[in-house]
Structures are given as structure tokens and as C-alpha cells.
C-alpha positions, 0 to 999 in steps of 0.5 A: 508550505510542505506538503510533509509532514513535519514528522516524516524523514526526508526519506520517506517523502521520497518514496512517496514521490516515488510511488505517485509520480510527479503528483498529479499532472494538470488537466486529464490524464489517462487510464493506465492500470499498473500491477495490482501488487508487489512484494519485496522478496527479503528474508529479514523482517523489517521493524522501522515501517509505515503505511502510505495511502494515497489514491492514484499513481501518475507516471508516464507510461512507456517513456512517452510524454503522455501522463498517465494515471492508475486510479485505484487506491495505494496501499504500501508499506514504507521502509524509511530506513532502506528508503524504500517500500516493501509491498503495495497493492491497488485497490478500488473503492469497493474493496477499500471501503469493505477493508475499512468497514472490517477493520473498524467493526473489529478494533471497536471493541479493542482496548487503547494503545500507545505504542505504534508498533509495526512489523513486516514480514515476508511469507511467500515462496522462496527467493527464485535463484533466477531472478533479476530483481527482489521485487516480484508482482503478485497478480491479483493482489490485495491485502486482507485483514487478519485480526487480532492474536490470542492476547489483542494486542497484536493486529495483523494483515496480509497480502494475498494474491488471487489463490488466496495464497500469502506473500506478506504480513504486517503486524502492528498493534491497535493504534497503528491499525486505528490509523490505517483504517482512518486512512483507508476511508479517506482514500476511498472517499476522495475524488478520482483523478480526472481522466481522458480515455482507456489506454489498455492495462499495464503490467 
């Protein structure tokens, strides 16, 4: 049986993989805290993107054959089309739990919506011409809820780094943040990958 979805492209299944290793390694696995978030630099605002929440990321640190896990909630934007995702954030299970919790109280009163839309924009500094890379890490970064625009059909959520200061956004409307929110509390309550001992935080 697939473990995919059948709706998910080929594409995203990718990524996914991408984002959590090569899924959970048998037996303990240790302590290794990647970034707490990065952005996508991009100009162009992306249409065609999706949410992916998973709690942990296995990876093998440093190229040893020691796995290694990040035990945090994953929070990523998906771009299916570019085969890629545009900004995570690792949150742990308080401020997942509270993210969810914020969500829910404000879509309570919100009206039915069917159209699964959702938009994400980049709204930090400028690209720095010295770059070697568009991924850039956002120290201390989470996402934070928004709300809904003036009219209520638009709900938004950014992710902001430890100034408090905006690198992204997602728009969608309130089925897709119904969604998101449902995902959130699953994450948070799903159990921690076993662990052996701490190997220091990563970068």
C-alpha cells in the first residue's frame, strides 16, 4: 500500500521525503536540532502551494552513518510545481499546540468555504547580490497567525523570525486554514521519535 495519498503529484512525495529524511530510522535515533526555519529568497509569488506537517526530520548528520532526528514539529510550504518547498519552521509541541488553539478560536465563527485557495509570498529584505544560495535561515523562526482580512475570506499567516520581523506569508482561504489547523493538532499529538542522547545543536 502507498503511503501517499492518491491525490498527492509525484512531485510532492518528493519533497516530503526530502524534508524528513529517509523516514524514521529503526531503533534510537539522536538528538540533532536543525534550523529553526528558512525562506525561500523569490520575488514572484507562488499560486500552486500546499502545506506538509510532519513531526520529526531523520537525516544523518554531517555525513556520518549515525541517524540523526530533529523532534520538533515541521511546518513547510510545498511548491509542487517547482518540486520544492518555499519555508519551513521546527516547532515544538507548545507552540504548536498554542498555534492551533488560535486558529481554531478564530475560524469558529468563520463561514464554509470550498475553494482551497492558497497563495504564498515572500516579504523580507532584499535578495543580498552576495549570496550563494536563495535559501536563507531565519533564526528563530515560527509562523504566526494572522487572521482574516476586512471581508473574512482571506486568512493569512507569516513567518517571523526572533524580531519579530516577516520573511513570508501564506494567504488561503478558510477551508485550507481548517485544514492546516487539524494538521497542526495532530502533529503536536503524535509521539516523539525515540531518542538516544544529545548531539549539540545544528545549524
Amino acid at each position: 500500500m502507498s503511503l501517499w495519498p492518491r491525490w498527492w503529484p509525484p512531485a510532492v512525495a518528493i519533497v516530503v521525503m526530502a524534508l524528513s529524511g529517509c523516514g524514521q530510522p529503526a531503533g534510537r535515533a539522536t538528538l540533532m536540532h536543525g534550523p529553526d526555519a528558512v525562506v525561500l529568497v523569490e520575488a514572484e509569488t507562488c499560486a500552486n502551494v500546499l502545506w506538509s506537517v510532519q513531526r520529526g526530520v531523520h537525516d544523518r548528520a554531517d555525513g556520518s552513518k549515525t541517524p540523526t532526528v530533529d523532534p520538533r514539529v515541521v511546518i513547510a510550504v510545498l511548491s509542487p510545481s517547482e518540486a520544492t518547498w518555499l519555508a519551513q519552521a521546527r516547532a515544538d509541541t507548545r507552540h504548536t499546540l498554542a498555534l492551533a488553539t488560535t486558529m481554531q478560536s478564530a475560524l469558529a465563527a468563520a463561514p464554509p468555504a470550498q475553494a482551497q485557495q492558497m497563495r504564498w509570498s515572500y516579504v523580507g529584505a532584499a535578495d543580498d547580490p552576495d549570496m550563494t544560495s536563495q535559501m536563507m535561515d531565519v533564526p528563530g523562526g515560527q509562523w504566526t497567525w494572522l487572521g482574516a482580512n476586512g471581508s473574512g475570506s482571506v486568512w493569512s499567516i507569516e513567518l517571523v523570525d526572533d524580531q519579530q520581523r516577516p520573511w513570508c506569508r501564506v494567504d488561503m482561504d478558510a477551508a485550507t486554514a481548517r485544514t492546516l489547523q487539524n494538521q497542526l493538532l495532530e502533529a503536536a499529538s503524535a509521539r516523539p521519535p525515540r531518542l538516544s542522547r544529545a548531539a549539540g545543536k545544528g545549524t
